[in-house]
N, C-alpha and C positions, 0 to 999 in steps of 0.2 A: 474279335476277329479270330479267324483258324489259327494264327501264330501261338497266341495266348492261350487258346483251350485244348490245341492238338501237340503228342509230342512227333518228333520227326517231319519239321516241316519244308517243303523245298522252297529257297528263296534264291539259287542263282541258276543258270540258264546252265553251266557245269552238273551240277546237282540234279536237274532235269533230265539231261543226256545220261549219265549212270543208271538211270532208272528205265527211262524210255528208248535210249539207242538214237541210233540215226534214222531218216528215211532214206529210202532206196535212191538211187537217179531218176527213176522213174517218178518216185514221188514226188521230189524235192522238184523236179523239173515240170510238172504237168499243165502246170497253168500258162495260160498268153494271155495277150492284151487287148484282147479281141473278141469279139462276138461271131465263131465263123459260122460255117452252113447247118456243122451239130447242135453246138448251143443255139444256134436262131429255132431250130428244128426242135429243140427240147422247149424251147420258150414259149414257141409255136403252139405247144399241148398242153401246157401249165397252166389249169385255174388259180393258184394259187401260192403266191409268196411273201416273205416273210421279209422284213424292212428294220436293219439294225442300223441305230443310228445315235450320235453322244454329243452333247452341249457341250459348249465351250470348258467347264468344271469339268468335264469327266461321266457327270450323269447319263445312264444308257435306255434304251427304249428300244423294244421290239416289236413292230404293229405288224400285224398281217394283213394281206391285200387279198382280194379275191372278188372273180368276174367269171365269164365264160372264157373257152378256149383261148389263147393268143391274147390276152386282154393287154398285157404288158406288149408294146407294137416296138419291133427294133427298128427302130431308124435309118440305123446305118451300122457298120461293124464296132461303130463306138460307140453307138449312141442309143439306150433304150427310154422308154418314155411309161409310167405310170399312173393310169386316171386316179381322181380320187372321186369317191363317193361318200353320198351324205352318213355318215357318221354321226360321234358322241360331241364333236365340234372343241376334243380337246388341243388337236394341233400337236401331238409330242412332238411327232419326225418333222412336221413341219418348220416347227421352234429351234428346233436340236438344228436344222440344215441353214436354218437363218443365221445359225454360230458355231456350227459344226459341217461344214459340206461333204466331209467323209461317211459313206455309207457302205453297208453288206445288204446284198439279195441273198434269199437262198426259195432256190427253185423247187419246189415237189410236182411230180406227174402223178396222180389216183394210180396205184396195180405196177410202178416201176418203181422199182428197189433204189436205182440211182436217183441224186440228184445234183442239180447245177450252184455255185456258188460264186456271184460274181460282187464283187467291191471298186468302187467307184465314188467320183465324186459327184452331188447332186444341185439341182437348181429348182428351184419353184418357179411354175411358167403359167401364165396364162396365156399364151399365141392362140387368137381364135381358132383357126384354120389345123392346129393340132386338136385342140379340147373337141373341136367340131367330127374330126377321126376317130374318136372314141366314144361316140356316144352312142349310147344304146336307150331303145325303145324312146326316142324322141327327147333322152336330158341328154345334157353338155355336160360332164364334168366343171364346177367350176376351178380345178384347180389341177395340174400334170405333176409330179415328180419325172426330171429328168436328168437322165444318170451317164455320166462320161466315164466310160468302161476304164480302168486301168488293169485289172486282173480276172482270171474266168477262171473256170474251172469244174469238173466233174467231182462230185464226191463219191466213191467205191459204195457200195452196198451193205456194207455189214453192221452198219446201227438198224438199218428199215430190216433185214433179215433178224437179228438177233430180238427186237420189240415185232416181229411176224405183223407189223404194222397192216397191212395188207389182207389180213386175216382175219374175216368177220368172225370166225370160229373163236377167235380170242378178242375178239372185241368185248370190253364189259356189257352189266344190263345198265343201258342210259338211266334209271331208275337207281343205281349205287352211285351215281357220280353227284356228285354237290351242286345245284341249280346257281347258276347267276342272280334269280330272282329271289332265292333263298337266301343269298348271301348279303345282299342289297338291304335286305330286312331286315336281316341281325345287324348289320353292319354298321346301319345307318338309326336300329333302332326305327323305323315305322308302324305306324300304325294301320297297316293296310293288311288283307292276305295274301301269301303265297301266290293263290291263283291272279289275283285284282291286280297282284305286278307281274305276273308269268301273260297274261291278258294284252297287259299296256306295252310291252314287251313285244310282242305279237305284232301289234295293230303296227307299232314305230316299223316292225321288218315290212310288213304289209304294204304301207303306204310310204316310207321311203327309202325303198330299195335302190331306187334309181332317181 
């Protein structure tokens, strides 16, 4: 652990504060408990978020979601709802919510600097009549994530400004980044090629995407 290999380690929330200060009123105050017309309107444009969620031990998982526009559908100002789609069928957020019901969203829009961050507690639902609201190109999700808002909030801009996130100009060449099929192979030790699981890869996006 850091305590053991680093020197100068902060271990009380006094110790924190000398170092990082207070936040403003403005900060400390920003969040409500609610879903209002901006965050529905941020929600509204968001292919994609990000689902933090901890078992009962402590154990943490962070699985991303992703669909077209609006795919996360608010309910009501407390109430958001998330399809789930065919996936690796490992279940983490699922498990974790079965013994952990406490969860974080965190919202990103493509080409906006801001984003939304909301924490809540969640339910795994199949109500036909929702799963049947989010289907796309004729599947049902078989399964919702549904989240009863306690806290919302905007997150300020300056992590997505300072990584120019937004910025194909600094985006790497996809060709330096480390392949998932590559990884799988060493990882797992197979005896296949790169392409024969870059391939099978493929076809699973292909045919079940939906």
């Amino acid at each position: 652990m850091a305590n053991d290999r680093f020197q100068d380690v902060i271990r009380t929330e006094e110790e924190l504060r000398e170092v990082l200060g207070h936040p403003s009123a403005g900060a400390a105050g920003k969040a409500i408990d609610h879903i209002d017309k901006h965050f529905a309107g941020f929600i509204a444009q968001s292919p994609f978020v990000l689902i933090g969620s901890s078992d009962g031990a402590g154990n943490q998982d962070v699985s991303p979601k992703g669909d077209p526009l609006g795919f996360v559908v608010v309910l009501d100002e407390h109430t958001l709802a998330i399809p789930d789609r065919p996936g690796n069928r490992r279940g983490d957020t699922f498990s974790n919510i079965i013994r952990n019901p406490n969860v974080a969203l965190f919202f990103m829009v493509p080409g906006v600097p801001e984003t939304l961050r909301v924490q809540g507690r969640a339910s795994i639902v199949r109500d036909p009549a929702l799963r049947e609201r989010m289907a796309i190109k004729g599947k049902v999700p078989q399964l919702a994530v549904v989240v009863d808002v306690d806290e919302a909030f905007m997150h300020c801009p300056k992590c997505v400004v300072r990584a120019e996130l937004w910025e194909p100009r600094r985006w790497p060449n996809p060709e330096d980044v480390p392949s998932l099929s590559a990884a799988i192979i060493d990882q797992k030790k197979l005896a296949v090629t790169r392409e024969q699981m870059a391939e099978s890869m493929s076809k699973d996006v292909r045919e079940r995407l939906y």
